[in-house]
N, C-alpha and C positions, 0 to 999 in steps of 0.2 A: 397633209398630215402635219400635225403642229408638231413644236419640238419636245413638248412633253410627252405626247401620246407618242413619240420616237423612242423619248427615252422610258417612258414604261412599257413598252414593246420590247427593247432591247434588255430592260432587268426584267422580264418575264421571260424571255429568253436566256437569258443566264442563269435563271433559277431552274430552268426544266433541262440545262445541262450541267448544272450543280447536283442536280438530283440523278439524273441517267448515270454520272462519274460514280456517285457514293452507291447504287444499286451495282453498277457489274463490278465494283470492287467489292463489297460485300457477297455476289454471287463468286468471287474470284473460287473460294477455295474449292467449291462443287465441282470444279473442271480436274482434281486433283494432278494441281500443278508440282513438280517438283519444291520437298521442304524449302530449298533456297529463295526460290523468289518468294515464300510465304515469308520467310524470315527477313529478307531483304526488306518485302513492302512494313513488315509491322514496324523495320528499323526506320522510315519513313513517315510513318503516323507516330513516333513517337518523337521525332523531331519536333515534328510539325506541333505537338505538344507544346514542346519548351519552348522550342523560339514564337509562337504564338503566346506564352505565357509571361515571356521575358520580353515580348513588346511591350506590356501594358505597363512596365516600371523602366524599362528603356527606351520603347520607341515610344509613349505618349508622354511619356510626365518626362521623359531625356537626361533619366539618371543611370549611369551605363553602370549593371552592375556584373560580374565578373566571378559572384561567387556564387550564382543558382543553382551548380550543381550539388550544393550543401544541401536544399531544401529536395533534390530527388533522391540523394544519399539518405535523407532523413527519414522521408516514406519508405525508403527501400527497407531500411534498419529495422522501422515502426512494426511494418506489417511480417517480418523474417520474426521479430521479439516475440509478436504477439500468437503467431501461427506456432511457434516453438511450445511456448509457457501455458497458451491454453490449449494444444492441440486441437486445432478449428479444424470443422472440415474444409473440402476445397472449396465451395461457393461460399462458405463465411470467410476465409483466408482472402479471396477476391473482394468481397465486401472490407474488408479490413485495410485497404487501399485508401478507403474515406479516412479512416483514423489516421492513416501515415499523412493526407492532405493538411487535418486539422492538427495533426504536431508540426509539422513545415508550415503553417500559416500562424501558429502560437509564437513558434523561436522569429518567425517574418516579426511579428507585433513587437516581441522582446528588442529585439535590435533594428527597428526601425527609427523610431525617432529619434535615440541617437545621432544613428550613421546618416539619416537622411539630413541633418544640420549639415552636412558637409556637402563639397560641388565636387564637381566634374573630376579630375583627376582624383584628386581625395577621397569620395567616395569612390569610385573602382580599385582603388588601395585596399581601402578598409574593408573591402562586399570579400577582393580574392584572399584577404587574410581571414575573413569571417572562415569561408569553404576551409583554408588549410590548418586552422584550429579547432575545427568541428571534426575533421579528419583524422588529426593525432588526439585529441581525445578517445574518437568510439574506437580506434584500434588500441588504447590504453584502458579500456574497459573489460574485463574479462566475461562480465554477465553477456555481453554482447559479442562475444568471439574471440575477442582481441584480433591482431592481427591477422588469425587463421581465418577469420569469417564464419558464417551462419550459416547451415544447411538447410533449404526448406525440402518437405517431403514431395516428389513430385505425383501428379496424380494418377491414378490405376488406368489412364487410356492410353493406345498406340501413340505415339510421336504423332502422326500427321493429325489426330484428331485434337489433340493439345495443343498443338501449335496452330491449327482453325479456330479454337476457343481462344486463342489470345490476341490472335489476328484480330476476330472482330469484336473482341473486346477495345483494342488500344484505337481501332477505326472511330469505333460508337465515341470513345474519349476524345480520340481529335475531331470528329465531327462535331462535337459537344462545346469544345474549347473555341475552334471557329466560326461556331453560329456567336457564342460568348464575348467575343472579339468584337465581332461583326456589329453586333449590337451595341459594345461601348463605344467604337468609332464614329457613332451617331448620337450618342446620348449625349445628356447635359453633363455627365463625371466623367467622359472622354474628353470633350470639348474644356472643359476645365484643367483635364490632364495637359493638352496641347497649350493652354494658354500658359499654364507654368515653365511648360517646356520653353515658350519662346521669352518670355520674361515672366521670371516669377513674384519681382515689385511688382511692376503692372498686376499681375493676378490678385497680388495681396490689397491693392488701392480697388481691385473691381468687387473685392467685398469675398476674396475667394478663401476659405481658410486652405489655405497653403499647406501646414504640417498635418493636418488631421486628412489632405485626400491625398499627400503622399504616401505617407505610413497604410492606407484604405490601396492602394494602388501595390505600393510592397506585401502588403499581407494575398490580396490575389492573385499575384505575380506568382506567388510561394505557393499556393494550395496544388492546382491544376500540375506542377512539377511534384509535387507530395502525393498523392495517388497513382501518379504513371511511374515513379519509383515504387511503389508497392504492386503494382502490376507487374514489374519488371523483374525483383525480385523473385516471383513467382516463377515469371517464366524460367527465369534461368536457374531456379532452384537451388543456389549460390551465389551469398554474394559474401565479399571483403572491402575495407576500406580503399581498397585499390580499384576493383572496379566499378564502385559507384560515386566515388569522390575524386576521380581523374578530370582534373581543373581542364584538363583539355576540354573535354564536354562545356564549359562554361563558354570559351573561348569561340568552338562552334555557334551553339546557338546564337551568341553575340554578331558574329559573323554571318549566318545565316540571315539574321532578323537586316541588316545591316545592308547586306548586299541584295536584299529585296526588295529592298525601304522601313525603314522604320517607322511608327504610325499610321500604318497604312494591313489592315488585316489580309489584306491580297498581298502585298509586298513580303509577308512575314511568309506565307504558304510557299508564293513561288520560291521564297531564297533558302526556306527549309529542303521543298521536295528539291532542286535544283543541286543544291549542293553535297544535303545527304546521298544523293546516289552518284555524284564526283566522286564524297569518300569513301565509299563502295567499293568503288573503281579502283581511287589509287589504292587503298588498305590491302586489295585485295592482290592487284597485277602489279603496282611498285614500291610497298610496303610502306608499313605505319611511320617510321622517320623521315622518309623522304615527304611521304604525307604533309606531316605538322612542318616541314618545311615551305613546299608548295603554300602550304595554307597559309600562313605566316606573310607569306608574298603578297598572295592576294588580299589578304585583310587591308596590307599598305595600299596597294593595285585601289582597294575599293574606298579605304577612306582618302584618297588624291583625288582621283577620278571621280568618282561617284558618291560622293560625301552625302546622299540623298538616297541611294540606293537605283538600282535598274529599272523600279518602276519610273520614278521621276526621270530618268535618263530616256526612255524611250516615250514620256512626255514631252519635254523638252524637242527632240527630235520631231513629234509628230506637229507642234505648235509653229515649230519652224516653220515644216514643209506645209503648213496650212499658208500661212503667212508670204510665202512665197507665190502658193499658187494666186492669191487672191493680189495680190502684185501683179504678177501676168498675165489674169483676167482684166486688170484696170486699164 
């Protein structure tokens, strides 16, 4: 067997267990599991959301930004506004989710080319200041709640059947996001993205326009967080400036994307589902401050150590031990 027909053996085999994982997790709810772990997994595909959303303007193009919870804040807001003013039913309210994407990818465009003239630390200045003055604005807005926040109306079924309808809605969305992923990690606007990332002269002398596929990279970044904030809203059928603009959220997914690898569509899954159910754990059994402590740690832990994230770490490792064995066959 040659080593192509290996490795398309082996991606046909991950394809048919990429497919078995998304079928019994979409049959999950038919076993009527306890609401927790329904709620638990949707807090997992919603991750997997953002930090697959927030690779493609951090982990490809390697502008680390720090304020993406603004753009899920903004969907969240969009579709609470719009469900309020028009009274939509539930499946248009759902559908109104799109509309919160396309205002989180309009404010993306507004303040992209700006802020993307700026590097590395500078821009993550200026991304978490963006989040914390989109924040004391909508809670200074009365049409939008003010502080008190938005009520949505929740809909006429049982708890467990609401909480199935949003389950596999946010799965359908993160399936959607990492096929999405997956695709530009292979295309010619990935591979341009990565080329910026490692040097962005080089990119601008190979003919690449540089500020038109940043700002193209931030406005996407923005969308797919702008619909799963309008789903979100939904479910929780309240929300306030406080829980959908909690910078911590930002800080995560950076983290997440980071400690799985960044640029890497697999990296960003493992270090979403991986960590989202760490903070599961600790939120749950050693509480939210100690939390954002731990987590604080590990971020340093992971950009010392693994400045590449755990997939390259457990490449590295296996490169080695190839390396060695083939030494001790010689």
């Amino acid at each position: 067997m040659t080593p192509s027909s290996q490795t398309a053996q082996k991606n046909q085999s991950y394809l048919f267990l990429a497919i078995g994982a998304v079928a019994l997790l979409s049959l999950f709810p038919l076993l009527s599991p306890p609401p927790y772990f329904l709620s638990m997994l949707y807090m997992v595909f919603l991750y997997v959301v953002l930090a697959e959303s927030w690779n493609i303007i951090g982990g490809f193009t390697g502008y680390l930004s720090f304020g993406h919870v603004a753009f899920f804040g903004l969907g969240a807001y969009t579709t609470a506004f719009l469900m309020n003013k028009l009274a939509l039913s539930p499946v248009l309210t759902i559908l109104s989710s799109i509309p919160g994407g396309v205002v989180a990818s309009l404010i993306a465009l507004g303040i992209g080319y700006p802020c993307l003239r700026l590097r590395g630390p500078y821009f993550a200045v200026v991304t978490m200041c963006f989040a914390f003055v989109v924040h004391m604005v909508v809670q200074n807005i009365d049409l939008l709640g003010g502080v008190e926040g938005l009520w949505l109306a929740a809909m006429k079924q049982p708890i467990h059947v609401i909480r199935a309808i949003f389950y596999e809605l946010m799965l359908a969305l993160m399936v959607l996001v990492v096929l999405f992923v997956r695709w530009l990690e292979g295309s010619k606007l990935g591979k341009g993205l990565v080329t910026i990332r490692e040097d962005e002269e080089v990119a601008q002398t190979l003919g690449i326009h540089t500020p038109r596929m940043k700002v193209l990279a931030f406005v996407l970044s923005a969308f797919f967080p702008g619909v799963a904030g309008g789903l979100h809203a939904y479910y929780l059928t309240y929300i306030s400036p406080e829980n959908v603009f909690d910078v911590m959220v930002s800080i995560l997914i950076v983290l997440m994307t980071l400690f799985g690898g960044g640029g890497s569509w697999l990296g960003a899954l493992i270090g979403a589902v991986t960590l989202s159910l760490v903070n599961e754990f600790l939120t749950t059994f050693v509480g939210a401050e100690i939390a954002r402590i731990i987590y604080g740690m590990l971020f340093i832990a992971v950009i010392i150590f693994m400045p590449n994230g755990i997939m390259e770490f457990f490449r590295r490792r296996r490169r080695a031990r190839r390396a060695a064995a083939e030494v001790f066959e010689a």
